[in-house]
N, C-alpha and C positions, 0 to 999 in steps of 0.2 A: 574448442567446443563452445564455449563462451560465445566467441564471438562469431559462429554457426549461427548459435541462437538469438543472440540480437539481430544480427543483418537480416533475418526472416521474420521477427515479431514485429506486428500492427500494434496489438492491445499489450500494454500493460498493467498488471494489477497484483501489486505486492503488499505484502501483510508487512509486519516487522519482518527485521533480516539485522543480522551481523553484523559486527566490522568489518569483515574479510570483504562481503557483498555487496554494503551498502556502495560505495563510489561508483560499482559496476553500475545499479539502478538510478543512482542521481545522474548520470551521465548523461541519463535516458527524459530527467525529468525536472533540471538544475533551474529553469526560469521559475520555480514554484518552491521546490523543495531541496533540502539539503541533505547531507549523509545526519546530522542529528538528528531530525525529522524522522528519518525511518530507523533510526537505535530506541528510539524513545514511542516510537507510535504504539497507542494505546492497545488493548484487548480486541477484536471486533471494528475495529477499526483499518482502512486502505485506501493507498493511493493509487492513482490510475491515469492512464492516458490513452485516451482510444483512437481507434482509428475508425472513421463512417465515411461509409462513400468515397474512398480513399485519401479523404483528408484526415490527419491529425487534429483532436483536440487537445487545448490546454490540460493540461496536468488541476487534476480534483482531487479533493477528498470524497469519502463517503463511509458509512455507517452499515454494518452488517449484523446478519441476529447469531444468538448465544444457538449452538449445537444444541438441536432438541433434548430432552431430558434435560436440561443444566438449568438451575433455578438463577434466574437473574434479577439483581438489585441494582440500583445508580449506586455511583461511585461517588464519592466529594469531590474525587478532583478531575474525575471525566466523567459524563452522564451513557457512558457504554455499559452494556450490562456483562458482571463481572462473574462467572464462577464460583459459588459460593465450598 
């Protein structure tokens, strides 16, 4: 099933993820990121690689907002807004 769904995904865009999963997603995204990288990725926080115009880009970061209702504050050691 796994590998269903990678041989068919353009974009990707993963939050945190596991042990078990991470190696499956860095596979997908090794020139940038590691399996530490996404055990440790922050709250609101994701990486991605997309696909435009049927090209592939580089593997990013990016920053996403807290689930309406949740009161968010900076963190000290990442500026994502955290769930109080």
């Amino acid at each position: 099933m796994r590998r269903a769904v990678f041989g068919n995904v353009g974009t990707i865009i993963s939050f945190r993820v596991g042990a078990e999963d991470a190696p499956y997603i860095v596979e997908k995204v090794h020139e940038r990121f590691d399996k530490l990288d996404f055990l440790q990725l922050p709250n609101y926080r994701t990486y991605m690689k997309l696909t435009i115009d049927d090209t592939l880009s580089k593997p990013f970061s990016a920053v996403t907002f807290a689930p309406s209702g949740f009161q968010a504050r900076s963190s000290s050691t990442n500026d994502c807004p955290i769930e109080r």
